[in-house]
C-alpha positions in Angstrom: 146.3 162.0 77.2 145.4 164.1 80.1 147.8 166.9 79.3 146.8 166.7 75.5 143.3 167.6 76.8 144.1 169.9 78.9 146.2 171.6 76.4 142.8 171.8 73.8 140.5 172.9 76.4 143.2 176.1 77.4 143.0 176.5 73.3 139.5 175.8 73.8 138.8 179.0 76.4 141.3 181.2 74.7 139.8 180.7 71.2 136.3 181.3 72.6 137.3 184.8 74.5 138.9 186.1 71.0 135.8 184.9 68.6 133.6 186.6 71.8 135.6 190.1 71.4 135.6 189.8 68.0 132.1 189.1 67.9 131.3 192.3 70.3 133.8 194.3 68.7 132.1 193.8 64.9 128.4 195.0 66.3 129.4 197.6 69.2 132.8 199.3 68.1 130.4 202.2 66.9 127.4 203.3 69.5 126.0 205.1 66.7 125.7 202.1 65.1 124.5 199.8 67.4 121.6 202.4 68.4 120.7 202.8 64.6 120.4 199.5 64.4 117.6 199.3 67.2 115.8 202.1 66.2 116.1 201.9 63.3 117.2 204.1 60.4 114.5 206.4 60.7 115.3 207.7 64.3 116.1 211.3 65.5 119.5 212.0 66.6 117.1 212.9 70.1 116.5 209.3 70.3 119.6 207.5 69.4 121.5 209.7 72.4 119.1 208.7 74.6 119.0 205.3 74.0 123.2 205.0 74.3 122.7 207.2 77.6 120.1 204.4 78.7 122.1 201.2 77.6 125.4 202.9 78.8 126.8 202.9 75.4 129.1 205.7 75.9 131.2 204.3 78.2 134.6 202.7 76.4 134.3 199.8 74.3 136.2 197.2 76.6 134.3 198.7 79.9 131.5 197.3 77.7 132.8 194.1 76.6 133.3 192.7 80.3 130.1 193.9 81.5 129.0 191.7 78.4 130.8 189.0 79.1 130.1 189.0 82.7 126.7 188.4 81.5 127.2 186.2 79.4 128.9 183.5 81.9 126.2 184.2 84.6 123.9 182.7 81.8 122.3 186.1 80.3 122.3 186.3 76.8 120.6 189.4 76.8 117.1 190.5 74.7 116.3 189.9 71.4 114.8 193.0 69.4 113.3 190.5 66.7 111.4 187.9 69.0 110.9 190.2 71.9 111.9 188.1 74.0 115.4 187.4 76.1 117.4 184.9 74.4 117.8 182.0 76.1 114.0 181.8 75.7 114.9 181.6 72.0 117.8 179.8 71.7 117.6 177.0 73.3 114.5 175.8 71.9 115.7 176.4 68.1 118.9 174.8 69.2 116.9 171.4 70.5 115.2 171.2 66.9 118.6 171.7 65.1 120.0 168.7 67.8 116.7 166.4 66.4 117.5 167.1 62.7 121.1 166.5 63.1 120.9 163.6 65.1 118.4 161.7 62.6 120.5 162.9 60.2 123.6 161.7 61.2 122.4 157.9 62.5 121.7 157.9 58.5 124.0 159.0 57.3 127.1 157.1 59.0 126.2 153.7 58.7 125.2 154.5 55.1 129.0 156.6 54.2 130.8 153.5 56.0 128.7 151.0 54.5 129.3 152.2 50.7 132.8 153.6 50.8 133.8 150.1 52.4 132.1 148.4 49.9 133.7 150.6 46.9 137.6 150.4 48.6 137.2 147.0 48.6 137.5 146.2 45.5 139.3 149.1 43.7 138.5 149.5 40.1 135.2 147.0 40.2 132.1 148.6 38.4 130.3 148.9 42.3 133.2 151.1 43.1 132.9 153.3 39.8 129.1 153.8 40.5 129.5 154.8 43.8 132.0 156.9 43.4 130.5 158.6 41.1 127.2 158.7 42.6 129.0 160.5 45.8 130.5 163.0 43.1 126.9 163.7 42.1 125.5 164.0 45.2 128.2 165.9 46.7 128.4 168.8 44.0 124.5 169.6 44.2 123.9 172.5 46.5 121.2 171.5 49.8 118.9 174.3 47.9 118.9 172.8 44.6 118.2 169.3 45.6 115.3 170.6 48.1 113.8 172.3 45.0 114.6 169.1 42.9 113.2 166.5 46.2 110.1 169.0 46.9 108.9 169.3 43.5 108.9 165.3 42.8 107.6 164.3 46.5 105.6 167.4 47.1 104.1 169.2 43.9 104.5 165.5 41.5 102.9 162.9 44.1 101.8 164.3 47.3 103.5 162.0 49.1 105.2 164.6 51.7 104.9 168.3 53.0 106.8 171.4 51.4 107.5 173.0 54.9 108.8 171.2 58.5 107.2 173.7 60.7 107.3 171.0 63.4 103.4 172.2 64.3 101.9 169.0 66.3 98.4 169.8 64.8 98.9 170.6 61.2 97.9 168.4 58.4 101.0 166.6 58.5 102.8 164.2 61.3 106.4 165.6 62.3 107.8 162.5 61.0 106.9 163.1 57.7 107.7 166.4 57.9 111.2 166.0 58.9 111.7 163.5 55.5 112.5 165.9 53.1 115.0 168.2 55.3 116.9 164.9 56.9 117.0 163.4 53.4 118.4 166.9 51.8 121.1 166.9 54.7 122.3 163.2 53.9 122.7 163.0 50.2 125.1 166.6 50.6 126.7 164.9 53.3 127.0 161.3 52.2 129.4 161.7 49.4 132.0 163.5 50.7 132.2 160.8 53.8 132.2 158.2 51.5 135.0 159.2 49.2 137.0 159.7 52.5 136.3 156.2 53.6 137.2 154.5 50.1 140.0 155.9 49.5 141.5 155.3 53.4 139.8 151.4 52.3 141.8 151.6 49.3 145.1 152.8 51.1 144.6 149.7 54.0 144.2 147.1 51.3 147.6 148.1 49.6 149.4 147.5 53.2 152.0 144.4 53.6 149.7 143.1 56.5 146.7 142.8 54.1 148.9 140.7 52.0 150.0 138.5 55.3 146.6 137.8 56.3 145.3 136.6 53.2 148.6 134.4 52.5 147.4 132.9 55.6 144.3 131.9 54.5 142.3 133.8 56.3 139.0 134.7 54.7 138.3 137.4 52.7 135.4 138.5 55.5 138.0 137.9 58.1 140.8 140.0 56.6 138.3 143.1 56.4 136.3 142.8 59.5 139.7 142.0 61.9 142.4 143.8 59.7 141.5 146.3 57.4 138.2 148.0 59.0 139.6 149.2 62.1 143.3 150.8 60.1 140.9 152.1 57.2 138.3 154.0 60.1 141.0 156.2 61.6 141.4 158.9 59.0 137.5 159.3 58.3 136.7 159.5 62.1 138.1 162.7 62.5 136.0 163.8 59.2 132.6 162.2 60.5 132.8 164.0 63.7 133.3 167.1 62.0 130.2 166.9 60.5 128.4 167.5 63.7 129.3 171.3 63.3 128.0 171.7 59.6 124.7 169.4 61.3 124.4 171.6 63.7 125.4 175.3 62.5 125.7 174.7 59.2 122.2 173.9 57.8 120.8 177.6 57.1 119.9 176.9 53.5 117.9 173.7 54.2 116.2 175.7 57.4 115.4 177.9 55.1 113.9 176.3 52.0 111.8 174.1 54.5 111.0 176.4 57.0 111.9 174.7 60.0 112.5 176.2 63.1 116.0 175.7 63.9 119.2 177.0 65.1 120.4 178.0 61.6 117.1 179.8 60.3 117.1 182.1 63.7 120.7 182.8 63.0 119.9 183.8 59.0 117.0 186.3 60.7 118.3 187.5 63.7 121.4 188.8 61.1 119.1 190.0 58.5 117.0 192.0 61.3 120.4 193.3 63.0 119.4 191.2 66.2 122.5 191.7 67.8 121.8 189.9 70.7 120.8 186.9 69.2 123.4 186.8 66.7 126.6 186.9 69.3 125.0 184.1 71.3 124.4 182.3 68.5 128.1 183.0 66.6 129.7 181.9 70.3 127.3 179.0 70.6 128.6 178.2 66.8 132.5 178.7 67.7 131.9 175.9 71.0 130.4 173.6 68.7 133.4 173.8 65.7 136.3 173.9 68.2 134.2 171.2 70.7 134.0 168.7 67.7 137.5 169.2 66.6 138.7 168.1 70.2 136.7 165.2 70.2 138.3 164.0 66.8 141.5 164.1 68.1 140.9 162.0 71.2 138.9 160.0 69.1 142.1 159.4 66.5 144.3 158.9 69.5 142.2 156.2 70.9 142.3 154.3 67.4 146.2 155.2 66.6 148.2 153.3 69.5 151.4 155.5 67.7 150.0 158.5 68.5 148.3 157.6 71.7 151.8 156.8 72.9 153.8 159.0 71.5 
């Protein structure tokens, strides 16, 4: 196991210094460029040279991207042209309220995806199985924006019952609690489906399986045969999937940021690339890269820890 680890973090590192001069290369290949884009398109020629003479952008394009990087590992993710302010003054506090969202989120939503597509591979074919199923179907094909329109205009504009916008202000007219209702709620019913078809049908697969049969010509309960058999065999193929939901959690939520207006890591990442931050937006597309290849290593230790084949192979 300690070589397999080993072995993702080197694909770890190597993956995150490609996406890095990738990420560099997209916004810096052209000086011209880059300075339009902090001047703006308005600028004098005058200017823009004078800026790339200040910022050093006419030295070559890889002198640049070490110096860059350099800074980046020391822990300077340089200044953002949008906020006016450096980076990790930004970024760290969007990322915490994207953490907050994600984390309520996902408590929710596991329990509730394991829960239902147990309950539906149980018994495959029953009318609780059909119901669910399709439920997750319907859930899962309506986009986050749609179903915040549809959620806001029942709970906000119909009754009243919850705010429109999770600006996460202490002092406004709402608590943060019930402002986070509506964007958690968004995030779990998109979510929900698709983890719960995966668990069914890996339920469904488990109770086909000759040691199913075994237990129950036994006479072991039905309880018994799913809670000491089945549960454990059916959970190994949709752990892998429900970790990998902590990347679309985390860097994935732009459209419910944006509909509700909370400050997170996914609405700073929509504006910084709408305002050409550059900055901002290659912190944040490295930050997003860790997270995606950080989850995926996890799911595999986590499927070797519940696969004795594979942990010993």
């Amino acid at each position: 196991m300690l070589a397999f680890f080993l072995k993702r973090l080197a694909s770890l590192v190597f993956t995150m210094l490609v996406v890095s001069a990738l990420v560099f290369a997209a916004f810096e290949f052209t000086p011209g460029q880059m300075a339009t884009k902090i001047l703006g398109p308005f600028s004098t020629q005058d200017q823009r040279d004078r800026l790339m003479e200040e910022l050093g952008l006419h030295r070559p394009v890889w002198e640049r991207y070490f110096e860059w990087l350099g800074n980046v590992l020391s822990g300077d993710l340089g200044y953002s042209t949008l906020y006016k302010l450096p980076v990790n003054d930004i970024i760290w506090d969007r990322l915490g309220n994207t953490l907050t969202l994600a984390a309520i989120a996902f408590a929710v939503m596991v329990p509730l995806s394991v829960l239902f597509g147990i309950s539906a591979g149980m018994r495959e074919g029953s009318k609780l199985d059909r119901t669910i199923s399709v439920a997750s179907i319907v859930t899962t094909s309506v986009p986050e924006f749609a179903s915040g329109v549809f959620l806001a205009s029942i709970f906000v504009i119909g009754l009243g019952w919850l705010p429109g916008t999770a600006t996460l202000e202490a002092g406004a007219r709402w608590p943060i609690a019930a402002q986070l209702v509506l964007p958690v709620t968004v995030i779990v019913l998109y979510d929900l489906g698709y983890v719960v078809r995966m668990v069914r049908a890996s339920m469904v697969e488990v109770m086909t399986r000759p040691y199913i049969r075994t237990a129950i010509l036994k006479g072991l309960t039905f309880r018994d045969v799913i809670l000491k058999h089945a549960l454990r065999n059916a959970m190994i193929a949709p752990f892998t999937v429900i970790l990998l939901q902590i990347n679309y959690m985390i860097t994935g939520v732009v459209v419910v940021e944006a509909v509700f207006a909370y400050p997170g890591f996914g609405r700073m990442l929509l504006d910084s690339a709408l305002s050409q931050d550059v900055a901002t937006v290659q912190a944040a597309s490295l930050f997003a890269v860790l997270v995606s290849v950080s989850t995926q290593i996890a799911g595999d230790l986590g499927y070797m820890m519940l696969n004795p084949r594979i942990r010993f192979s």
